[in-house]
BAKE-927901 format. One record per residue: x, y, z of N, C-alpha, C in turn; residue in three letters. Coordinates in Angstrom, 1 decimal. Layout:
BEGIN
ATOM     n_xx     n_yy     n_zz    ca_xx    ca_yy    ca_zz     c_xx     c_yy     c_zz   rest
ATOM        X        Y        Z        X        Y        Z        X        Y        Z    ALA
...
***
This chain:
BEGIN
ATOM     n_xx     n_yy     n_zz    ca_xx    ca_yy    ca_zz     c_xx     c_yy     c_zz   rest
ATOM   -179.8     16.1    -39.7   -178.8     16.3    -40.8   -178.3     17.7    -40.9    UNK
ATOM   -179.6     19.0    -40.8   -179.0     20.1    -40.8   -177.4     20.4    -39.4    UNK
ATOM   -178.0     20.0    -38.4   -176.9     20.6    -37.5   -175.6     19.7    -38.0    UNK
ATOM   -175.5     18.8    -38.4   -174.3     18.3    -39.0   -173.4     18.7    -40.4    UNK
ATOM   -174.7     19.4    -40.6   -173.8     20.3    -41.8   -173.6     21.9    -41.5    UNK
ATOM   -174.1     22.4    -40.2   -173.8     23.3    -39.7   -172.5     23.1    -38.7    UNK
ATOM   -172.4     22.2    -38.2   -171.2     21.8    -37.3   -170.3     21.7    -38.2    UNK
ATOM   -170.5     21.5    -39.3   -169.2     21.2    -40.0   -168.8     22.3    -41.0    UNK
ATOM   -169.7     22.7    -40.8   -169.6     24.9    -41.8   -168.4     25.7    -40.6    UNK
ATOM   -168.9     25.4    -39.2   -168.4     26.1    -38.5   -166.5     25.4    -37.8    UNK
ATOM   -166.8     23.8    -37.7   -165.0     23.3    -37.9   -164.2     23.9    -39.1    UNK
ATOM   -164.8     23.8    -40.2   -164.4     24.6    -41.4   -163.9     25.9    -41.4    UNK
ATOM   -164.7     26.7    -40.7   -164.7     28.2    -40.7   -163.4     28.1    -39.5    UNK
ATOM   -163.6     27.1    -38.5   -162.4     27.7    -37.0   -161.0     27.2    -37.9    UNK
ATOM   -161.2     25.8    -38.3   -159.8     25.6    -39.1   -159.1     26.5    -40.2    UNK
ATOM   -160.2     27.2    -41.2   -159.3     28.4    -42.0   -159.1     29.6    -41.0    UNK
ATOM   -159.7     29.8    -39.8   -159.2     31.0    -39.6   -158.0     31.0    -38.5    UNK
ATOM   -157.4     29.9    -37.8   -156.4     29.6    -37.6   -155.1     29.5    -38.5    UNK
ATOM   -155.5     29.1    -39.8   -154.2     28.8    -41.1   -154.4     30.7    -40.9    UNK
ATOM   -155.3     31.3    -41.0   -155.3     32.5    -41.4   -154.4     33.6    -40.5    UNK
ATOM   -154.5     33.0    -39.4   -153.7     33.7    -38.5   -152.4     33.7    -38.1    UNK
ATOM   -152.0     32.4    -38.9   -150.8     32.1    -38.7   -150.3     32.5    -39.6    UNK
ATOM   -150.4     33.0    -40.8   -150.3     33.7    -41.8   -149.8     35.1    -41.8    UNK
ATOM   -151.1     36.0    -40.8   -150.9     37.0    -40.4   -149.7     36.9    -39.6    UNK
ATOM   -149.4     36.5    -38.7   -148.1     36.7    -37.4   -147.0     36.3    -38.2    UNK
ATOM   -146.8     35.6    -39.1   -145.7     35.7    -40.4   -145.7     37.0    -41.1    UNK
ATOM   -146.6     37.2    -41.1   -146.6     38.9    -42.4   -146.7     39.9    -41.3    UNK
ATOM   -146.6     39.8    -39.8   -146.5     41.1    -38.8   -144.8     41.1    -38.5    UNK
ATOM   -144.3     39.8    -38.4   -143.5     39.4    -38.3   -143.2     39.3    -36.6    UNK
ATOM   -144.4     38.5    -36.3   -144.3     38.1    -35.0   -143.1     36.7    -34.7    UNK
ATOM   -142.0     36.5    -35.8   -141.8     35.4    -35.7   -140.4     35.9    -35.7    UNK
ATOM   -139.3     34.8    -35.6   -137.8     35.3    -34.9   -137.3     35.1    -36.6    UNK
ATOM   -136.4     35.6    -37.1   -135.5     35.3    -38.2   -134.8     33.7    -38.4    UNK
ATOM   -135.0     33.2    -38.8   -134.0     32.0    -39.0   -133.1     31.7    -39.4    UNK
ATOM   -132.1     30.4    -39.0   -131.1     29.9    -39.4   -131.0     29.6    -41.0    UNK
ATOM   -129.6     29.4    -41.3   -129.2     28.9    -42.7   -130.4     27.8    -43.0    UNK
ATOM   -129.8     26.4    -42.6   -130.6     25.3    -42.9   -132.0     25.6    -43.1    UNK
ATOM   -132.7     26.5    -42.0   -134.1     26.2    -42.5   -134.4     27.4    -43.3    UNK
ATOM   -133.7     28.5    -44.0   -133.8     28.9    -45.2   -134.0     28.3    -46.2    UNK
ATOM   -132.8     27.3    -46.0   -132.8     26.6    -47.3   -133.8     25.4    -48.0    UNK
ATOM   -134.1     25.2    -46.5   -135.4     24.4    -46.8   -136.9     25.0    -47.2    UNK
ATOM   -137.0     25.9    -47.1   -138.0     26.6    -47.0   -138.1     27.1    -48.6    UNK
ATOM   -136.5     27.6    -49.0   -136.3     27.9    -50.5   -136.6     26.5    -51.5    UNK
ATOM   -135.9     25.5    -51.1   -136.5     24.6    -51.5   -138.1     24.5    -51.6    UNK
ATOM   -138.9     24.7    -50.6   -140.4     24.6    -51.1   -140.6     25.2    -52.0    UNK
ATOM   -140.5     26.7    -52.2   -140.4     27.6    -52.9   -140.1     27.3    -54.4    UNK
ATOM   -139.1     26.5    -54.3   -138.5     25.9    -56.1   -139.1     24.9    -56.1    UNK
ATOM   -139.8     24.3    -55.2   -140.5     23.0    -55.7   -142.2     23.2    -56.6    UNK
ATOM   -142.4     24.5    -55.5   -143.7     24.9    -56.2   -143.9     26.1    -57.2    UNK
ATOM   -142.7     26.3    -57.7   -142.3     26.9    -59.1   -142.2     25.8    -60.2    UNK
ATOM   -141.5     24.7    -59.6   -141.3     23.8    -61.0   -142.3     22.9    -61.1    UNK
ATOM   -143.3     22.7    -60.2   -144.2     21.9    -60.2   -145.8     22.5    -60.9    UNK
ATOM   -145.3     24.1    -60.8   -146.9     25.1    -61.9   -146.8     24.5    -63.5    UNK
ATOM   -147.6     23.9    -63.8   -147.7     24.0    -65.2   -147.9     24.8    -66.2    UNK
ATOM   -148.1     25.9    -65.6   -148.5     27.2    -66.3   -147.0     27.6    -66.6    UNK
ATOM   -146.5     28.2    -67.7   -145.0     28.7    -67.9   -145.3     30.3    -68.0    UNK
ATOM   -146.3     30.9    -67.9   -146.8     32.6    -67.5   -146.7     32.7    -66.5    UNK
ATOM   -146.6     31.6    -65.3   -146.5     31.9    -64.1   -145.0     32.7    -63.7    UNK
ATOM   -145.1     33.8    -62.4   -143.8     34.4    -62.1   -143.8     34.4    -60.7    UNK
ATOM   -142.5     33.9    -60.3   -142.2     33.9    -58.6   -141.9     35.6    -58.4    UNK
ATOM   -142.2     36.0    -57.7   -142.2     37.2    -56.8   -141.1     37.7    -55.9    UNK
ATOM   -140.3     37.7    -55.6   -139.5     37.9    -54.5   -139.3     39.4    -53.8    UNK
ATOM   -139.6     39.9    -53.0   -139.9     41.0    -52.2   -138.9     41.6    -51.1    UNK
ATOM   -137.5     42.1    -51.0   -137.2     42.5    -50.3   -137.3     43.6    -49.3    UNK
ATOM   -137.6     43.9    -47.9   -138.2     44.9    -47.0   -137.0     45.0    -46.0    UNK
ATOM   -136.4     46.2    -46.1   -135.8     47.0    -45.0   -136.3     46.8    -43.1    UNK
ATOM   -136.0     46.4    -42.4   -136.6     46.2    -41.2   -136.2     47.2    -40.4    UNK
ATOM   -136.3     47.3    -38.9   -136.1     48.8    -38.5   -135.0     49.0    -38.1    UNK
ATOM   -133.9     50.2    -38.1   -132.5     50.3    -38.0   -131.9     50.0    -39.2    UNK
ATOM   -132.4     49.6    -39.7   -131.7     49.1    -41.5   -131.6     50.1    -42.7    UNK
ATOM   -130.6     50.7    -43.2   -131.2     51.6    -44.3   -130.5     51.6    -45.6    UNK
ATOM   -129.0     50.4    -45.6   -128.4     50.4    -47.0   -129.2     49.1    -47.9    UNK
ATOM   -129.6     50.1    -48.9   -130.2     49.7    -50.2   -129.2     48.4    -50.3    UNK
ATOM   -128.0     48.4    -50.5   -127.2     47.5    -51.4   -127.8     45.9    -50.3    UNK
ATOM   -128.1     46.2    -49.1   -128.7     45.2    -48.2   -129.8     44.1    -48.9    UNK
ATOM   -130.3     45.1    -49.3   -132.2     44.7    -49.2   -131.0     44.1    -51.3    UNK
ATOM   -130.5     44.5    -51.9   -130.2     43.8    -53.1   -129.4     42.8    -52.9    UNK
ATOM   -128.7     42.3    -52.0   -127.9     41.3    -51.5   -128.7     40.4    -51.1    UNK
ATOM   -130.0     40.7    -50.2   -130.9     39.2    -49.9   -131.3     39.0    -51.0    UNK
ATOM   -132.1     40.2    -52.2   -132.8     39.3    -53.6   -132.0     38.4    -53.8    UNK
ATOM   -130.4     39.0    -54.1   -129.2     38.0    -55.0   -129.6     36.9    -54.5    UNK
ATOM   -129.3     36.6    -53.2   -128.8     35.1    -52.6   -130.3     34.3    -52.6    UNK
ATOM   -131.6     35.1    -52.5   -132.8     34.2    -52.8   -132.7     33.7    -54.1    UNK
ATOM   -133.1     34.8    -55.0   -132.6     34.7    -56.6   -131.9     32.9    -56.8    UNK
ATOM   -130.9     33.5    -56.5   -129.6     32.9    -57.4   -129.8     31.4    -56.5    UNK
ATOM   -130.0     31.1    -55.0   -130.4     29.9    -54.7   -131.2     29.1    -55.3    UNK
ATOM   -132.1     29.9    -56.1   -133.7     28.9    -56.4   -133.1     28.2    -57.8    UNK
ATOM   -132.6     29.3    -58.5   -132.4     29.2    -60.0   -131.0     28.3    -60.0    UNK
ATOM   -130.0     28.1    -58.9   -129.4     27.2    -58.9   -129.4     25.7    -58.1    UNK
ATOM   -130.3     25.8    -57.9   -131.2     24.5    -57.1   -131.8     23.8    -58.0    UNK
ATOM   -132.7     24.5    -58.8   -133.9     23.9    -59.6   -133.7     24.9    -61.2    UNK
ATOM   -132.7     23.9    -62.0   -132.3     24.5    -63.3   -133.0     24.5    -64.4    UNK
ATOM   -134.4     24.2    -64.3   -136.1     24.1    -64.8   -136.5     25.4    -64.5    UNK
ATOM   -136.0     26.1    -63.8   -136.6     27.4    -63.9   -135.7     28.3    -64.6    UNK
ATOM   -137.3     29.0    -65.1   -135.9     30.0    -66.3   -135.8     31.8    -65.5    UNK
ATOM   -134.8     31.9    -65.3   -134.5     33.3    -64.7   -135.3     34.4    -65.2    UNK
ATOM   -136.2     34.2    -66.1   -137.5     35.2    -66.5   -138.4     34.7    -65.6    UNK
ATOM   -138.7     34.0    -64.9   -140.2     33.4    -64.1   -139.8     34.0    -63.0    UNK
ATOM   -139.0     34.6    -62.8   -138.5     35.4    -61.2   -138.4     37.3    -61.2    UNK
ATOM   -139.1     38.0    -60.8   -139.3     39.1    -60.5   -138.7     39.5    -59.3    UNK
ATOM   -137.9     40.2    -59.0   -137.3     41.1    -57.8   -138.2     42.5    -57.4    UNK
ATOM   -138.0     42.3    -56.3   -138.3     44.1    -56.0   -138.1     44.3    -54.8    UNK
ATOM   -138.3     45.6    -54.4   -137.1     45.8    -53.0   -139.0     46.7    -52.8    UNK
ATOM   -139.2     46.7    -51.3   -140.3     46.9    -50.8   -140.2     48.5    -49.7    UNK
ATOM   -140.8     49.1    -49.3   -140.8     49.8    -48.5   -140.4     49.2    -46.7    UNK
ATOM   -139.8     50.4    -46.1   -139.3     49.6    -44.9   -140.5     49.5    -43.9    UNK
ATOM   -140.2     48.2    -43.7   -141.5     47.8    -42.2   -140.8     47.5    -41.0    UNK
ATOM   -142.1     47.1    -40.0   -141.6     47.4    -38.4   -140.9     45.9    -38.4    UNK
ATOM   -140.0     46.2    -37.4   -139.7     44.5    -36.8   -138.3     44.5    -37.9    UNK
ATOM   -138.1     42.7    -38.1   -137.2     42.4    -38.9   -137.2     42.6    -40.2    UNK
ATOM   -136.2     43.1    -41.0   -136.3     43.0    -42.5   -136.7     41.6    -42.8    UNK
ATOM   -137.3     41.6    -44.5   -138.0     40.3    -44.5   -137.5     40.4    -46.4    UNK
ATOM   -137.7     39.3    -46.4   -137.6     38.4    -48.3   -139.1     37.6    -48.1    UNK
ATOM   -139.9     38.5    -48.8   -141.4     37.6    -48.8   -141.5     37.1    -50.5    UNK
ATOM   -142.0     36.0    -50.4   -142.0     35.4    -51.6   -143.6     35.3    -52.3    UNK
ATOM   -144.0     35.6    -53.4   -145.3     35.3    -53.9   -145.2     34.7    -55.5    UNK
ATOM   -146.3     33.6    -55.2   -146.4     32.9    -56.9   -147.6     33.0    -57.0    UNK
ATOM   -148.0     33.1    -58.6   -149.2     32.9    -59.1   -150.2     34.1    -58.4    UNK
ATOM   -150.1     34.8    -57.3   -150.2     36.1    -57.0   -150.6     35.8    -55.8    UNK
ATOM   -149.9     34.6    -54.6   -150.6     34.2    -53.3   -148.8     34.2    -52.2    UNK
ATOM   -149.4     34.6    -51.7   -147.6     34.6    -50.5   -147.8     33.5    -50.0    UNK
ATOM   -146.7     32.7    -50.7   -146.4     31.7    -50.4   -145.4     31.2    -49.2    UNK
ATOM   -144.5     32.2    -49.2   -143.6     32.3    -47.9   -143.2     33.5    -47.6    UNK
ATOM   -142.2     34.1    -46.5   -141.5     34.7    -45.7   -140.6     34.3    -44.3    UNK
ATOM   -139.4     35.3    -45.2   -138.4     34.8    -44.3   -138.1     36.0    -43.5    UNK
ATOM   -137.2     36.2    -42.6   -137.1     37.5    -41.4   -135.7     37.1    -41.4    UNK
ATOM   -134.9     38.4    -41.7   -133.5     38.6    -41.5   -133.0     39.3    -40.6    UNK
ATOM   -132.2     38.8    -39.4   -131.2     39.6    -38.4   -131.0     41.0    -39.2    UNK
ATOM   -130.9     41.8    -38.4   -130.7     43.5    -38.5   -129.3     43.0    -39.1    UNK
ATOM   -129.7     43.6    -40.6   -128.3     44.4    -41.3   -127.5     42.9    -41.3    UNK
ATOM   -128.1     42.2    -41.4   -127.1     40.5    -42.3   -127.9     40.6    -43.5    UNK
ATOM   -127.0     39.4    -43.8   -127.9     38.6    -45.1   -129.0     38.1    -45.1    UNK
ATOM   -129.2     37.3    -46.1   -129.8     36.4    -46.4   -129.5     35.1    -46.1    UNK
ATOM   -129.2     34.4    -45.1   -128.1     32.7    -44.7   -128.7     32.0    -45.8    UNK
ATOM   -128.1     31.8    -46.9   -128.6     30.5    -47.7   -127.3     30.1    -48.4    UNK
ATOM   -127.1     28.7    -47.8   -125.7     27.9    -48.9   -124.8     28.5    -47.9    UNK
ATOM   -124.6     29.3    -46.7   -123.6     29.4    -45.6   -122.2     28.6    -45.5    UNK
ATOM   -122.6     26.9    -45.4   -121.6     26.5    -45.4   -120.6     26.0    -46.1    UNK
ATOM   -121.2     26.7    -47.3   -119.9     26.3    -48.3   -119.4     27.2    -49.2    UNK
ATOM   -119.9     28.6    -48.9   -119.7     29.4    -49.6   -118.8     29.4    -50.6    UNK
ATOM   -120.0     28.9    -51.7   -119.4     28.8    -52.8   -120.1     29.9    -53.9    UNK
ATOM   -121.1     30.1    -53.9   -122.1     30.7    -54.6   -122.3     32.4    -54.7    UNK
ATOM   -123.0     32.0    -53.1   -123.1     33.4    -53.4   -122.3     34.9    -52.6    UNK
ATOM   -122.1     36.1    -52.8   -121.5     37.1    -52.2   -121.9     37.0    -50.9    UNK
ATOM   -121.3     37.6    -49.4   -121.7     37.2    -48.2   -122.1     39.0    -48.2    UNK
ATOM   -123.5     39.6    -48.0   -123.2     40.8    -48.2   -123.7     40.8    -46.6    UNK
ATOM   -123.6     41.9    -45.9   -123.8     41.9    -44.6   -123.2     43.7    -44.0    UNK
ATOM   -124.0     43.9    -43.4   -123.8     45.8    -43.2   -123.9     46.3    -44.3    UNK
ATOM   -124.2     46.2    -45.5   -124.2     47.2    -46.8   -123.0     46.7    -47.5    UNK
ATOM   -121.9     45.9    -47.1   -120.9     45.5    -47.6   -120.4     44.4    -48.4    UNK
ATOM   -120.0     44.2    -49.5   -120.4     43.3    -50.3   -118.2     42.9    -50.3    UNK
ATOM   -118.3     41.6    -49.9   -117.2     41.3    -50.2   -117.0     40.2    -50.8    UNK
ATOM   -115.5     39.6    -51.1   -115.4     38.7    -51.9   -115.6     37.0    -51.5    UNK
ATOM   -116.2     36.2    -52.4   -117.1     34.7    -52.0   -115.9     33.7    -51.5    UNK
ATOM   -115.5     32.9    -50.5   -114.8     32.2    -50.3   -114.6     31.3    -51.4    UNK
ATOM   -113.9     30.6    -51.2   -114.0     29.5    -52.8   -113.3     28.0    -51.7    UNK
***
């Protein structure tokens, strides 16, 4: 009986440190930036597991980081906007006080929008050098397209 509860201490132990690693190569940003669509899906998790805390003290986090070659500020405020403004117009149960911004120090690799709730990083996204944030792309209806530091006007 003991070696079966040691075999199964140790499946345990290999299976979290796999989740753990995959975690890590997200937060080194061993991973490629992605498309619109699967932003949006991913923001969607994000608003699903904001409206689904029962706690109302709870606050989403949103983290914007400069990547390398990158250095207009108005950048890294353009991806908060379009995370921001996606979640809170997705999921109208959240109240625009449960959401914190902050613009991060610059790291290696891709700029990034890392997301944290309840105080656990729950996601991260990696943005093409000096673009946006792709969320809602094809209908630009919403949000400003900011891109090079440049903030122009929203198609309608």
């Amino acid at each position: 009986m003991r070696n079966g509860i040691v075999n199964s201490s140790v499946l345990l132990g290999f299976v979290l440190c796999i989740s753990v690693m995959g975690q890590i190569g997200k937060i080194n940003g061993d991973e490629r930036p992605t498309g619109c669509a699967e932003n949006e899906a991913r923001l969607d998790q994000v608003g699903i597991s904001v409206t689904e805390d029962v706690n109302s003290q709870s606050v989403l986090i949103i983290l914007a980081r400069l990547g390398d070659g990158e250095s207009s500020l108005s950048l890294n405020k353009g991806r908060l906007y379009n995370a921001r403004e996606y979640i809170l117009s997705r999921f109208k149960g959240i109240r625009r006080d449960r959401i914190i911004v902050a613009e991060g120090e610059t790291v290696a690799g891709f700029g990034r929008v890392t997301f944290y709730f309840n105080g656990k990083l729950i996601d991260q996204l990696l943005v093409k050098k000096n673009d946006r944030l792709c969320v809602d792309c094809c209908e630009h209806r919403l949000f400003p397209p900011y891109k090079s530091g440049k903030k122009s006007k929203p198609k309608s």
